[in-house]
C-alpha positions as CSV (number, residue, x, y, z in Angstrom):
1,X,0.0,0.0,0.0
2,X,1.5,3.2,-0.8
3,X,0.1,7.1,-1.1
4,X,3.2,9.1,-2.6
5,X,1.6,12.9,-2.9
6,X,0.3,15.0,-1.0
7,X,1.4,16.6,2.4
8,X,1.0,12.7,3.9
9,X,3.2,10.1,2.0
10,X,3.2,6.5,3.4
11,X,4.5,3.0,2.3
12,X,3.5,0.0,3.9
13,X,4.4,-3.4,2.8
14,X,4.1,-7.5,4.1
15,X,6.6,-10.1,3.4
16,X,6.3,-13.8,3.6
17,X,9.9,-15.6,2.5
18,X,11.1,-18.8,2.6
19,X,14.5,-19.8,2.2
20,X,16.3,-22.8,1.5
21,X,20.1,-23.5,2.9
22,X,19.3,-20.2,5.0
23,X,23.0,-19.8,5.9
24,X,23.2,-18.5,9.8
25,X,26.2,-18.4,12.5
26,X,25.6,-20.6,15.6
27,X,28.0,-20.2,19.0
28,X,29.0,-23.7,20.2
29,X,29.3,-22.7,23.6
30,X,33.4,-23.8,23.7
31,X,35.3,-21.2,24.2
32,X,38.8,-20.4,22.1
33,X,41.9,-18.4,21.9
34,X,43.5,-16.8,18.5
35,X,44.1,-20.5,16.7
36,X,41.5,-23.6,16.1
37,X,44.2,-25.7,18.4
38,X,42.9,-23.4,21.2
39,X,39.4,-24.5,21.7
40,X,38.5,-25.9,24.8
41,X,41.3,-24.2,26.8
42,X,39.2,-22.8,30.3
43,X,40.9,-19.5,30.1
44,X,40.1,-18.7,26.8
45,X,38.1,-15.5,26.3
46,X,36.6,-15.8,22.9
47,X,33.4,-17.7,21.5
48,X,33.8,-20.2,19.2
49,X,30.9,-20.5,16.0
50,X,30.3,-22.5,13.7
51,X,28.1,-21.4,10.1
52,X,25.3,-23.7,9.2
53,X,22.1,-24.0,7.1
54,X,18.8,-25.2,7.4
55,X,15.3,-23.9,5.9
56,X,13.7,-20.8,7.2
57,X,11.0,-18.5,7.1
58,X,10.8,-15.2,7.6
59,X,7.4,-12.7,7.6
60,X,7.3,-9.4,8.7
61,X,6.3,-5.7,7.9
62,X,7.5,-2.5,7.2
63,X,6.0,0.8,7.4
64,X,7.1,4.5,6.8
65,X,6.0,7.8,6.4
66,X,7.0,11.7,5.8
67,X,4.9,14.2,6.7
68,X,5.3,18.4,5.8
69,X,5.4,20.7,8.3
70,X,6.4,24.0,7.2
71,X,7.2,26.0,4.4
72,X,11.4,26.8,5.0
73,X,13.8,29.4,2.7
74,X,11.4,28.4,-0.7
75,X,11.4,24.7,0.5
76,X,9.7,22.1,2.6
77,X,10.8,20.9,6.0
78,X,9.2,18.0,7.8
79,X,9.4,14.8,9.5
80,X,9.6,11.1,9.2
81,X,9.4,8.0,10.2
82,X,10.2,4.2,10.0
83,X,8.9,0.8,11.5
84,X,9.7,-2.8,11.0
85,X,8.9,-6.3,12.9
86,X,9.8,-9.3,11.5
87,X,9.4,-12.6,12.5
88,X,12.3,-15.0,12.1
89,X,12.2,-19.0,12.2
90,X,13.8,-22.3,11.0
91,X,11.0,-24.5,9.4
92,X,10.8,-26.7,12.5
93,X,9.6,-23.5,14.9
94,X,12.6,-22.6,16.6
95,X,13.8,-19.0,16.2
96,X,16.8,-18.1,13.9
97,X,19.0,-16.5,16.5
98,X,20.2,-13.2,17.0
99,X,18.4,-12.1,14.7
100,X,16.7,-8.2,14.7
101,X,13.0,-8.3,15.9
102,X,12.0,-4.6,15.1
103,X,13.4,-1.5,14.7
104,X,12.0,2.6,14.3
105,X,13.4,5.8,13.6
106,X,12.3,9.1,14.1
107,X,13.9,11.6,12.0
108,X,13.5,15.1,9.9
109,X,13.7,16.4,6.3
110,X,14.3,19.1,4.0
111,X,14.2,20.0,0.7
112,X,15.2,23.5,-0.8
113,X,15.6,25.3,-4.4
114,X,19.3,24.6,-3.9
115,X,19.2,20.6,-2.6
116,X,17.6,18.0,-0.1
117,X,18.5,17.1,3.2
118,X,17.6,14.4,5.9
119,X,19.0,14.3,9.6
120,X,18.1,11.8,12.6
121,X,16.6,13.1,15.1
122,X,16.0,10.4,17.2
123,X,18.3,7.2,17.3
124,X,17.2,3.8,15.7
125,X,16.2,1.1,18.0
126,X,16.8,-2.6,18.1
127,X,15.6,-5.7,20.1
128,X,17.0,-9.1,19.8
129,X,15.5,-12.7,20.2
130,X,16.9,-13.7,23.4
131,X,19.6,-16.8,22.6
C-alpha cells in the first residue's frame, strides 16, 4: 500500500519468504583463543561458531511515512518516520538467533531550491531474540 503525494506520504508493505540453505552463524558454547588448536582451553576468552544451514521462514512488515510541516527558505521541511517487525524461524519453529526483531526511527527532512537534506533526530532502535 503506498500514497506518494500529498502533504502525507506513506509505504507499507508485508513479506512472507522462505529460504532454503538459509546460511546462519551458531555459538558452540566452547570457548577459544587466536588458533582452532585453542578451543576448549578454560581460560580462553573468545566464542567459538560455527556457520550452518537449514530452511527458514521469515514474515514481517515494514512501514514508513513523511509528513510536511512547514514552508522553509522556498522549500519544505518535515518529519519522518520508519517501523519494522519481523518474525524469524527455522522451518521446525525454533527461532533463527540473533536475529533483529523490530526496529524505528524518528527523523526530519528538508528539501530547498538549492538541494535535499535528511537528519536523525532520534536514534534507531533494536531488540534481539533472546539466545
Amino acid at each position: 500500500m503506498r500514497r506518494a503525494t500529498g502533504p502525507l506520504r506513506f509505504e507499507a508493505t508485508a513479506y512472507y519468504t522462505r529460504f532454503d540453505n538459509f546460511i546462519f552463524r551458531r555459538l558452540t558454547g566452547v570457548m577459544c583463543d587466536g588458533t582452532f588448536d585453542s578451543c576448549g582451553a578454560p581460560d580462553a576468552e573468545l566464542k567459538q561458531a560455527v556457520y550452518s544451514q537449514r530452511n527458514a521462514i521469515f514474515r514481517g512488515g515494514e512501514f514508513q511515512s513523511q509528513l510536511d510541516i512547514s514552508q522553509f527558505y522556498g522549500g519544505v521541511w518535515g518529519i519522518e518516520n520508519q517501523f519494522d517487525i519481523v518474525r524469524a524461524t527455522f522451518t521446525d519453529g525454533t527461532n533463527v538467533r540473533g536475529f533483529p526483531r523490530c526496529a524505528s526511527g524518528v527523523g526530519c527532512s528538508g528539501v530547498t531550491p538549492i538541494g535535499s537534506c535528511a537528519s536523525t533526530c532520534c536514534t534507531r532502535s533494536r531488540r534481539t531474540i533472546s539466545p
